[in-house]
Structures are given as structure tokens and as C-alpha cells.
C-alpha positions in Angstrom: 93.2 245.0 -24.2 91.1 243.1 -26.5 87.3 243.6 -26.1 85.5 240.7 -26.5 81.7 239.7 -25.4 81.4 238.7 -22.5 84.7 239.1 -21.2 88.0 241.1 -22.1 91.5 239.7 -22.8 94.3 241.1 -20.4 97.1 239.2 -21.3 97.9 236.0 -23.1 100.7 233.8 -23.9 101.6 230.0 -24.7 101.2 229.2 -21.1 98.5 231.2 -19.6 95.5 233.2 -20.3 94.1 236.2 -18.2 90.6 237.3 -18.6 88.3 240.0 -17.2 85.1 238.4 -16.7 81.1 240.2 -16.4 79.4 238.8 -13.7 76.8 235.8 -14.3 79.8 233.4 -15.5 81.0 230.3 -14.1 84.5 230.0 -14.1 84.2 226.4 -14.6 81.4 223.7 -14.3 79.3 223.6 -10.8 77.6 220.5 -9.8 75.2 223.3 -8.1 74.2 225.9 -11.4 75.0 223.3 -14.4 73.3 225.1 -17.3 74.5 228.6 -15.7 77.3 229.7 -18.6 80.7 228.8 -18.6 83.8 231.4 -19.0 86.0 228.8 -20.0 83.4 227.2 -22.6 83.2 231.0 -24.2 87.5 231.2 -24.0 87.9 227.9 -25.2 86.3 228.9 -28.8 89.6 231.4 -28.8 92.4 229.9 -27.4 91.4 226.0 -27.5 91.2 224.4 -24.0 92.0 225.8 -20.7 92.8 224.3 -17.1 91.1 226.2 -14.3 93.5 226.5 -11.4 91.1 228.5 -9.4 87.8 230.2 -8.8 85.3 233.1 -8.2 82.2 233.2 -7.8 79.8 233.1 -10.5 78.0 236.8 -9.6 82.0 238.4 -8.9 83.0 239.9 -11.9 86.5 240.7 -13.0 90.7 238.6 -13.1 90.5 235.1 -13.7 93.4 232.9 -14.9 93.8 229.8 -16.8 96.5 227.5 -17.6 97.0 226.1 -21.3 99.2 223.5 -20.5 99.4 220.6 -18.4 102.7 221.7 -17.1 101.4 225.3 -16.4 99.0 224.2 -14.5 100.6 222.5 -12.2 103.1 224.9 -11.5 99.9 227.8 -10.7 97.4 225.1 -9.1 100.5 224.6 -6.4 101.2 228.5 -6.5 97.3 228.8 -5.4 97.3 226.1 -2.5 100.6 227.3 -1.2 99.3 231.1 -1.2 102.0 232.4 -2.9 98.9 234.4 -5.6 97.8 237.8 -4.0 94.6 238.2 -4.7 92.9 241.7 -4.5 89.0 242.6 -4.6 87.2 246.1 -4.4 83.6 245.5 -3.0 81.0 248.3 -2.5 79.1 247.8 0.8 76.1 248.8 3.0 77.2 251.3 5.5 80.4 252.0 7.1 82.5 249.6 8.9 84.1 250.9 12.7 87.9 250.2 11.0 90.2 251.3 8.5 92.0 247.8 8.9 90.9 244.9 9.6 92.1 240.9 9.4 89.1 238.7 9.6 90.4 235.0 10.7 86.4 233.3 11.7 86.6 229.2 10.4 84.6 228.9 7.3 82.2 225.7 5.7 81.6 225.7 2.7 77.9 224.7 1.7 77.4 225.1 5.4 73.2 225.6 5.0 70.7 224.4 3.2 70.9 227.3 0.5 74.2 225.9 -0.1 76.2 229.0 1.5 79.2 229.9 2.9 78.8 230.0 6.6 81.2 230.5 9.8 82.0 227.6 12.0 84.4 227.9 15.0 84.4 223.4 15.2 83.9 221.6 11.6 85.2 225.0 9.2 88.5 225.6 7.9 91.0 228.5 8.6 90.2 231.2 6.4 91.7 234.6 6.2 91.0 237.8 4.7 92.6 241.2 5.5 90.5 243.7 4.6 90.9 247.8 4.3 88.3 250.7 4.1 88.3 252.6 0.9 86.0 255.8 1.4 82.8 256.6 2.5 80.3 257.6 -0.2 77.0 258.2 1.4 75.1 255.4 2.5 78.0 253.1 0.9 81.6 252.6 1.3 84.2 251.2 -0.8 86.1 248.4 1.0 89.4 246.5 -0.4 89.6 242.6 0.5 93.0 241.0 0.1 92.0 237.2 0.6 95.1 234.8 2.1 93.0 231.9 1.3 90.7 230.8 -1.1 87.3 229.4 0.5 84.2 229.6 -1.4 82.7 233.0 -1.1 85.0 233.9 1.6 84.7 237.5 1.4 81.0 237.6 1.4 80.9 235.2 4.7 83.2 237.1 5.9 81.7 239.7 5.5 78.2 238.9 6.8 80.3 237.5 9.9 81.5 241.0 10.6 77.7 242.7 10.2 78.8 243.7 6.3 76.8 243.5 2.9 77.8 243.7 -0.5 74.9 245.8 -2.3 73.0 243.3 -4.8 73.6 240.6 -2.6 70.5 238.4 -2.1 72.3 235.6 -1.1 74.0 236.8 1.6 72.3 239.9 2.8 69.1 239.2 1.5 68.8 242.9 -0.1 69.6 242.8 -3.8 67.5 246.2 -4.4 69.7 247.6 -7.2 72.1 250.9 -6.8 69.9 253.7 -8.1 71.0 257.3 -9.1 67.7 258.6 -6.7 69.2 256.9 -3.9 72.5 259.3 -3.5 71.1 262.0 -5.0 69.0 264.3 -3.4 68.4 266.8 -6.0 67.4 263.6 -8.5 64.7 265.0 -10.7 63.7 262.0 -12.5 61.0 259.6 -13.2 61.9 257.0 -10.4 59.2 254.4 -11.7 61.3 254.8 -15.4 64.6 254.9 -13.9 67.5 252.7 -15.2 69.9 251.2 -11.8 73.1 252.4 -11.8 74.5 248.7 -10.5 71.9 245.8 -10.3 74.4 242.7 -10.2 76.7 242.0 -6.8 78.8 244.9 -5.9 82.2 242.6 -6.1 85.2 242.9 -8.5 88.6 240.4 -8.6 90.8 243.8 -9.0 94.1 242.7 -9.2 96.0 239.2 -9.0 99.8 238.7 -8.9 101.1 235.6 -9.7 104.8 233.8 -10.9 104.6 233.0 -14.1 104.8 229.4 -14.9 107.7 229.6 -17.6 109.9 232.8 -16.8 109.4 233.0 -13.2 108.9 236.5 -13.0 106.2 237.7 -10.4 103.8 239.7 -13.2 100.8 241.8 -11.3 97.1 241.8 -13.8 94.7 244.7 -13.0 91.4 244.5 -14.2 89.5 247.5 -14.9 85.9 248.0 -13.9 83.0 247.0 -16.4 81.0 249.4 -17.5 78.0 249.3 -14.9 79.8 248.8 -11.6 82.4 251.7 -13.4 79.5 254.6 -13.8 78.3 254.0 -10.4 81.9 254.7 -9.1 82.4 257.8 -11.3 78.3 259.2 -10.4 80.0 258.2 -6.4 82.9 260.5 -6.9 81.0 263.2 -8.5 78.8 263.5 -5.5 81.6 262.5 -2.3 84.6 263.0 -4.5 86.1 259.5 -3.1 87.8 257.1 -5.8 88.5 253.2 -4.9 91.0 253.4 -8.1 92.6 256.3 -6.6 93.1 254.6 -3.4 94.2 251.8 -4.3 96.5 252.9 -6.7 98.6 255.3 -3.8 98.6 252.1 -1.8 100.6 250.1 -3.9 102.9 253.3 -4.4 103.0 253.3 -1.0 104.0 249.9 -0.5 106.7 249.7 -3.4 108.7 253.0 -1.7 108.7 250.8 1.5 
């Protein structure tokens, strides 16, 4: 994997280009943030242009893919709408939710209030599903996959809030976005808390994994993106403490489903 500012290269051919993103990036313009930065702007000096064939959110870091030509994207923007991309997100949350399992179906409109969010609504939103799974517990968080069917604008973090749930460092959905401190899972901390440096201080939400047919050969190919750095230390100072791993987890689930 090539590191490169900004983001990191996970694979790349003539047709399409798979990047792990940091949060902060758009993954295209926004009529709503127009002098935010641009992923594709910071690719494009690399691998000349690319064709978005879908988003995440600006804060969400981690897989995004792009289409380099016309044909390819085609062939992915109809893979998106017709659902046939599985789409998998680890999220770090407030709490613990009541289930292991759980499908989350509640109508969604986008740029449903005036701070231009995400909110549920049972008349004038659209279907919107996302299956979600717990983790591990790690104190006063939990780790928590979401497996989106659809592709609304910040579905997971509307659904989410529907359900009573809050990414940590969200403001704009939980209104907390006090940053992920060492002090605050550690009891025996001995530190300067006024000097201390956050473990996480961005949203708590990484694009994981994405599986997709690929536009020339046809073959289903699955991308993983690994953790950046920050969101990464916090999940290895988490396992030191409640020895849980979202990796871990994650990874014998997929085992799991394979030998089925």
C-alpha cells in the first residue's frame, strides 16, 4: 500500500482507483462546504481525472472508489443504485446498545432540518436500511459494525441517533464532540489532563471494507481499509484495557460466513 498524504492507495488499475481517505475530505464537490478539500482534486494530480460513483461523508474516514473511465463508471454507478456494493463501516459509540443484531429500516430525508441534516421521516423520507451488529464493549464505548443496504446521506449516523446512538466526536448529530481521551478509560491515568493529547478528536466512523464487481473482469474483488493512525491507537489503548478488538471481530465473521 502506497502512503501518500492525505490518503493511501489500496489498489489501482486502468479502470478504477481505491483510496483510503483521513477524515476532513470531500469525496467530491458539495454545494453545502465548497472550499472544504477535495479527495478527488488531491487524486487527480496522480492518476489524472476520476468519476465519483459514490459518497461518504466528509468527517468518515476510510474506502472510497473512483472510476477512470466513462465506461467504468457506468458499469459501478449502476452496481451502487442497484445495491449490488456491500458496504461495511466500524463506528465507535457512546454506550451500549440492548442487541447484538439489529436491522434498522426508519424512512430517511436528506437535508431534512435547517442544519442541513439527515433526519427520519415516516411520510416524505425514503426507504433506507442498515443492518447493524455489536462489536464489544469497551468501557463507556462500544464498537459497533454497520453494513448499509442503501446509500442515503449520513444514513448510519441518522440511524443511529433514531435508535438513541452516538458516534463519539459527533457534534452534528449528537451534539458531543468532546474528544476520546486516555483519562477517560483509564483510571490509574497519571497525567497532566490540562496537557493531555486526545486519543481520537475527529468522528469515530471508518468505511472498513467495500466489495464490489469489477467493471472489466467481472470478478467480485473485496477492499479493506486499515485504520489511520489516531482512530488505530485508540483501538489498540481500548484492547489493552478491555482486551476487545473490532479487527478481530470482524475478521472471524467473515470466516464465519465463507465456511457457510
Amino acid at each position: 500500500m502506497k502512503a501518500i498524504k492525505n490518503y493511501s492507495v489500496i489498489y489501482q488499475d486502468e479502470s478504477i482507483v481505491v483510496l483510503n481517505k483521513v477524515s476532513g475530505l470531500l469525496v467530491a464537490s458539495d454545494r453545502y462546504d465548497k472550499e472544504a478539500p477535495r479527495l478527488d482534486k488531491l487524486a487527480e494530480e496522480e492518476f489524472g481525472r476520476l468519476l465519483a460513483v459514490h459518497r461518504i461523508d466528509k468527517d468518515t474516514s476510510g474506502l472510497v472508489i473512483y472510476a477512470r473511465t466513462p465506461e467504468a463508471h457506468r458499469f459501478l454507478s449502476i452496481a451502487f443504485e442497484r445495491r449490488e456494493v456491500h458496504k461495511t463501516y466500524h463506528a465507535l459509540v457512546h454506550g451500549r446498545p440492548a442487541w447484538e443484531e439489529y436491522t434498522h429500516k426508519a424512512k430517511l430525508l436528506p437535508d431534512g432540518d435547517p442544519r442541513h441534516r439527515t433526519v427520519v421521516n415516516k411520510r416524505m423520507g425514503k426507504e433506507s436500511i442498515t443492518n447493524f451488529k455489536l462489536l464489544g464493549t469497551v468501557g463507556p464505548y462500544s464498537w459497533i459494525q454497520a453494513d448499509p443496504v442503501t446509500g442515503r446521506t449520513h444514513q448510519i449516523r441518522a440511524h443511529l441517533q433514531d435508535l438513541g446512538i452516538s458516534i463519539v466526536c459527533d457534534p452534528l448529530y449528537s451534539g458531543n464532540q468532546k474528544p476520546v481521551r486516555l483519562s477517560d478509560i483509564k483510571r490509574s491515568y497519571r497525567g497532566d489532563v490540562f496537557e493531555e493529547r486526545p486519543l481520537l478528536a475527529r468522528l469515530g466512523l471508518h468505511a472498513y471494507q467495500l466489495s464490489v464487481v469489477h467493471p472489466e473482469t467481472k470478478e467480485r474483488m473485496t477492499f479493506t481499509a486499515p485504520y489511520h493512525r489516531d482512530m488505530d491507537a485508540l483501538r489498540k489503548q481500548l484492547f489493552k484495557l478491555y482486551k476487545v478488538d473490532p479487527l478481530a471481530q470482524s475478521e472471524e465473521a467473515e470466516v464465519s460466513e465463507k465456511s457457510e
